[in-house]
N, C-alpha and C positions, 0 to 999 in steps of 0.2 A: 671547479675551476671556471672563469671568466671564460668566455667567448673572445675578448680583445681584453689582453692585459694591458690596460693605460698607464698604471705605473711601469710597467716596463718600456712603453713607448715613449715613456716620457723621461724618462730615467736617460735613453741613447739618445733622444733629443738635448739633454741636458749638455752631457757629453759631449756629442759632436758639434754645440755650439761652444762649450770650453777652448776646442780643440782649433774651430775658426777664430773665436778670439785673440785667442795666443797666436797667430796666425797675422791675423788683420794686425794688431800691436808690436809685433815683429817687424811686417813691412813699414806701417807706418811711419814707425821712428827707429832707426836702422842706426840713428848716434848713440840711445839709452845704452846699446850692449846688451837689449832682450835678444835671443837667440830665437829663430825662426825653428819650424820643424825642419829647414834641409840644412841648417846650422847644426843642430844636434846628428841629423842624420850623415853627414858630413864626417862630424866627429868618431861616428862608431862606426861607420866604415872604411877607417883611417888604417883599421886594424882586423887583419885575417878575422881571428873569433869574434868581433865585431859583426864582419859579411856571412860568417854563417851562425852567427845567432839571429839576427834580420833573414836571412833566410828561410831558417829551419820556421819563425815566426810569422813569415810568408807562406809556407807550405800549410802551417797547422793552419792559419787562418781558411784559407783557402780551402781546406779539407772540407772544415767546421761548418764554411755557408756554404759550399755548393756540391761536396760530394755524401757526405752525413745524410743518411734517409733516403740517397735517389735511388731510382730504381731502373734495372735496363731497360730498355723498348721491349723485349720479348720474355722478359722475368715475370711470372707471376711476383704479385706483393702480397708480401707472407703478413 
C-alpha cells in the first residue's frame, strides 16, 4: 500500500468541489429554481424522520472521523 493515496485524495477533492459548485450555482442564480444545500436541507428537516435521519447521519459522521482509532491519554495502544 502507497504511503499517500492520491487517488483518494483526489477522489474527496473531486467531491467537495461538486458539492461547492452546487453550492456557488445555487447562490448565484437563486431565479433557475437550483436548490441550494440549506434548500434541500430545509426540506428534510421539514419532517421528524427527516431530523433524525440527519442526525443519526451526524452522529455516524462524526464517530467515523474523530472517534474511530483514538485512543485514551492513559490507554496503552494495543
Amino acid at each position: 500500500m502507497a504511503e499517500h493515496p492520491v487517488i483518494g485524495y483526489l477522489v474527496w477533492a473531486v467531491l467537495f468541489g461538486a458539492v461547492f459548485a452546487w453550492e456557488g450555482i445555487g447562490l448565484l442564480r437563486p431565479d433557475d429554481g437550483f436548490p441550494t444545500l440549506s434548500d434541500a436541507t430545509n426540506a428534510v428537516m421539514r419532517y421528524p424522520a427527516g431530523r433524525w435521519t440527519l442526525f443519526a447521519l451526524w452522529l455516524w459522521l462524526g464517530w467515523h472521523t474523530f472517534v474511530r482509532g483514538w485512543h485514551f491519554l492513559l490507554q496503552e495502544p494495543t
